[in-house]
C-alpha positions as CSV (number, residue, x, y, z in Angstrom):
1,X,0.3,-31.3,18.6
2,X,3.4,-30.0,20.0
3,X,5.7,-30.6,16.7
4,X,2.5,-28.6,15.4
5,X,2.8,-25.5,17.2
6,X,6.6,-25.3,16.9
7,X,6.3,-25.6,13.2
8,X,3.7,-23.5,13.1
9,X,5.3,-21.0,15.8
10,X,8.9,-21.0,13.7
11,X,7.3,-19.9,10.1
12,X,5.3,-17.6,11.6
13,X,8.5,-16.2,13.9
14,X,10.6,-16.2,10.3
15,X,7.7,-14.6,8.4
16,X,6.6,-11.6,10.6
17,X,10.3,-11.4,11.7
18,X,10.0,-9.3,15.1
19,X,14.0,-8.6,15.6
20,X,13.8,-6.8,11.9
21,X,10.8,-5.0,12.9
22,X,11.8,-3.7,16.4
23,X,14.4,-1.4,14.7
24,X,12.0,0.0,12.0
25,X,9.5,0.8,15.2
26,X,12.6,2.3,17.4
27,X,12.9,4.8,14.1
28,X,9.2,5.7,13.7
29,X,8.6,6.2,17.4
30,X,12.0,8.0,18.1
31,X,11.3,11.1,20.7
32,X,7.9,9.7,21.6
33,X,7.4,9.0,25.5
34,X,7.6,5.2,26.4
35,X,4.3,5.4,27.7
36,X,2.8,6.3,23.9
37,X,5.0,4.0,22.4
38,X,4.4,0.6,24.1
39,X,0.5,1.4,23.4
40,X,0.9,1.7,19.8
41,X,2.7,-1.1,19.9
42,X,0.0,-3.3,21.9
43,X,-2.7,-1.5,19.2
44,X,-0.8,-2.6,16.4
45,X,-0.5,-6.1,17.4
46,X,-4.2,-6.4,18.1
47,X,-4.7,-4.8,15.0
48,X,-3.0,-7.0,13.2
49,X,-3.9,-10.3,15.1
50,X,-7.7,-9.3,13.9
51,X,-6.8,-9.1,10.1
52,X,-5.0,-12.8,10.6
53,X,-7.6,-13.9,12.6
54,X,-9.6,-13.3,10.0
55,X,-7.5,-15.0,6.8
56,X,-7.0,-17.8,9.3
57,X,-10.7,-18.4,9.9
58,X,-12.7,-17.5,6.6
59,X,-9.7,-17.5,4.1
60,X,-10.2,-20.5,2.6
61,X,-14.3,-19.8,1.9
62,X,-12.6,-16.8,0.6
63,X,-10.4,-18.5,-1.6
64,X,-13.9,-20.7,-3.0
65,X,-15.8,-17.5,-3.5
66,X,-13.0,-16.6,-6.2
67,X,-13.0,-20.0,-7.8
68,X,-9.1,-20.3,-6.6
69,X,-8.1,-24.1,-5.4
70,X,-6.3,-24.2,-2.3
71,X,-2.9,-26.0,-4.1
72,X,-2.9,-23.4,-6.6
73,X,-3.2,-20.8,-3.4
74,X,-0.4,-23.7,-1.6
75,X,1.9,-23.1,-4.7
76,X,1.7,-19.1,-5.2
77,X,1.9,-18.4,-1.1
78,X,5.1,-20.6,-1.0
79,X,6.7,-19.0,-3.9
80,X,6.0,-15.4,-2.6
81,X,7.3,-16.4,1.0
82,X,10.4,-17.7,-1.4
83,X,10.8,-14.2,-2.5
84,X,10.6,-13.2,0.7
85,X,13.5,-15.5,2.1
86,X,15.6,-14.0,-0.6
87,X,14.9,-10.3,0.3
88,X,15.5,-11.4,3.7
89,X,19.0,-13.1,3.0
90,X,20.3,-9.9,0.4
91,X,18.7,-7.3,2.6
92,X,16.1,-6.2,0.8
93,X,13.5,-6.3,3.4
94,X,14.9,-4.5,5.7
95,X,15.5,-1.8,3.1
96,X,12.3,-1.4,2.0
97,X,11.0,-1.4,5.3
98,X,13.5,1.6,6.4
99,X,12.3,3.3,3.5
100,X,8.3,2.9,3.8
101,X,9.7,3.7,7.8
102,X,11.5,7.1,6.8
103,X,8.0,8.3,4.0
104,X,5.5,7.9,7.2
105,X,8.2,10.3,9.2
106,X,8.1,12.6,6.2
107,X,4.5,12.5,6.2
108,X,4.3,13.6,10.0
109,X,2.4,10.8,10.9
110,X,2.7,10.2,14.6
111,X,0.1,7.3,15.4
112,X,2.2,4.5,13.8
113,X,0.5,1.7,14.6
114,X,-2.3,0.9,12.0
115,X,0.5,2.1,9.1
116,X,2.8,1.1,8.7
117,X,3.3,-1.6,11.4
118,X,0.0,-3.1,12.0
119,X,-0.1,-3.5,7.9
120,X,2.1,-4.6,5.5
121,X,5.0,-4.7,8.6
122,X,3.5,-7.6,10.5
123,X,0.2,-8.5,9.1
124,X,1.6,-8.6,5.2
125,X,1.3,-10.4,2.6
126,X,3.3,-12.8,3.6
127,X,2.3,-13.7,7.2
128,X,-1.6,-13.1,5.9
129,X,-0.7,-16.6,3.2
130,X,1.4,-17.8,5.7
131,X,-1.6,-18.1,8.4
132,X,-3.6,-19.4,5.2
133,X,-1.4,-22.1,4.3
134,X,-1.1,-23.4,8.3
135,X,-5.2,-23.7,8.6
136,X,-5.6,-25.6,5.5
137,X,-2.9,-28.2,6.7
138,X,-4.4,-28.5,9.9
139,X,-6.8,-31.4,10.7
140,X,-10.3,-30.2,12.7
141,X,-10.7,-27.6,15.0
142,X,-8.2,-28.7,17.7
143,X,-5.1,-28.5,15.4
144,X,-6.4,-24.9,13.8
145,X,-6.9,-23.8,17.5
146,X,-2.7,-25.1,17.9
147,X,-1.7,-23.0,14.9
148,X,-3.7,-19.8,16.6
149,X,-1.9,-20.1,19.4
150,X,1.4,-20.2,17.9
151,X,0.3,-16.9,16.2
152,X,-0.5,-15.6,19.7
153,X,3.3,-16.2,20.7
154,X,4.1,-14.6,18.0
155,X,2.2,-11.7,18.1
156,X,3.3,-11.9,22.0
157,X,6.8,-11.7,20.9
158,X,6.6,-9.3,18.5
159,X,4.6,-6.4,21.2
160,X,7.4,-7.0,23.1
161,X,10.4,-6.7,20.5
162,X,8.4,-3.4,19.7
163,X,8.0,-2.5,23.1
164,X,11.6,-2.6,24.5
165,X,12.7,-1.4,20.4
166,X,15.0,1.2,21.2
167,X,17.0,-0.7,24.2
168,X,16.8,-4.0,22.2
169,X,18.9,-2.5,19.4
170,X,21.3,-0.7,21.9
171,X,22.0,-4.6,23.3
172,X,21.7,-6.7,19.6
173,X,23.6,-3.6,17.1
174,X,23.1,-3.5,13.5
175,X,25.4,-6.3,12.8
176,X,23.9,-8.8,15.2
177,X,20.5,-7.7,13.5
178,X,21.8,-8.0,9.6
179,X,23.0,-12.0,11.0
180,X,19.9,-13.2,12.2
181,X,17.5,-11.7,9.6
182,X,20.1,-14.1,7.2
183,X,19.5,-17.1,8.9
184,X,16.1,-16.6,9.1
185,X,16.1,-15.9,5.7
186,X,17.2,-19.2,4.6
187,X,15.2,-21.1,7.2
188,X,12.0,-19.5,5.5
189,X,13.5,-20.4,1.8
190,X,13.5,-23.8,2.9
191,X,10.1,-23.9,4.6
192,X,8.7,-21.8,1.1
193,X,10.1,-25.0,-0.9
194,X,8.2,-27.7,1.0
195,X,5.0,-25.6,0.3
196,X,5.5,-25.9,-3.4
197,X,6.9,-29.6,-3.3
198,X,3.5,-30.0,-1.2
199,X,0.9,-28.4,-3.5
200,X,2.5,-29.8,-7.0
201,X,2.4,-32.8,-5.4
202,X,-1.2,-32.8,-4.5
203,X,-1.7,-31.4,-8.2
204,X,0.2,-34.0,-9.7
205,X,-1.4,-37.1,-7.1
């Protein structure tokens, strides 16, 4: 159970990514008081815990109501969180993030934490097929119940990355930032492969 939840825990860290979100956040919420800031930062987690919660749970019967098999769903969420890995290693997350960042500010949107950070910043695409792909390879209820606490952690993790934003980038930089969203780039490339490997394998078996 425990090499479950730190598998679990490590592709959902790599996936939502709260170190490249905490400097997006520190931009949208720039002049806001603390005390306004750390609650859209709690109401965007919860936000986006709910929506996960949700994939995690009833995904699959989801998946059944559209006639789509789960390898076939295995196969297509590992390649997207393979696209991912690349954005992540060239930079083109972060860049599209700093731009969908800089149109809310344009917008004058000051409650930031349904959009753009409860969705597509943390509960995206990516992390909503990641949580998919963890439930189906869990075993019974205790193992699903492992890989929803791993998202907790997470989710823990990332309130308070977005929390203590603005500090947190004074300490890490830019730089330091740019490194770690690399190696957590290839990390995920690697853990996007063994999802393919695993659902052509089922196909194929």
């Amino acid at each position: 159970m425990l090499d479950l939840f730190f598998s679990a825990f490590i592709t959902l860290f790599v996936v939502i990514d709260p170190p490249g979100c905490a400097p997006i956040y520190a931009g949208l919420v720039k002049g806001a008081p603390n005390r306004l800031a750390v609650s859209m930062a709690s109401r965007a987690c919860v936000i986006a815990a709910l929506i996960l919660v949700v994939f995690a749970l009833f995904g699959e019967d989801l998946l059944g109501a559209l006639h789509i098999e789960l390898n076939s769903f295995r196969i297509a969420g590992g390649i997207m969180l393979f696209v991912i890995a690349l954005d992540m290693v060239f930079e083109k997350r972060t860049q599209r993030r700093e731009e969908r960042a800089e149109k809310v500010r344009e917008d004058h949107v000051e409650d930031v934490s349904v959009f753009p950070m409860a969705m597509p910043m943390i509960a995206g695409p990516g992390s909503i097929a990641t949580i998919m792909l963890l439930t189906a390879r869990a075993h019974g209820t205790p193992e699903t119940l492992v890989v929803l606490a791993a998202l907790a952690a997470v989710l823990l993790l990332t309130f308070l990355a977005l929390a203590a934003a603005g500090p947190l980038m004074k300490l890490l930089g830019t730089r330091v930032e740019a490194v770690i969203t690399r190696l957590l780039g290839v990390l995920l490339a690697a853990l996007a492969a063994q999802y393919v490997i695993d659902g052509i394998k089922a196909v194929l078996g």
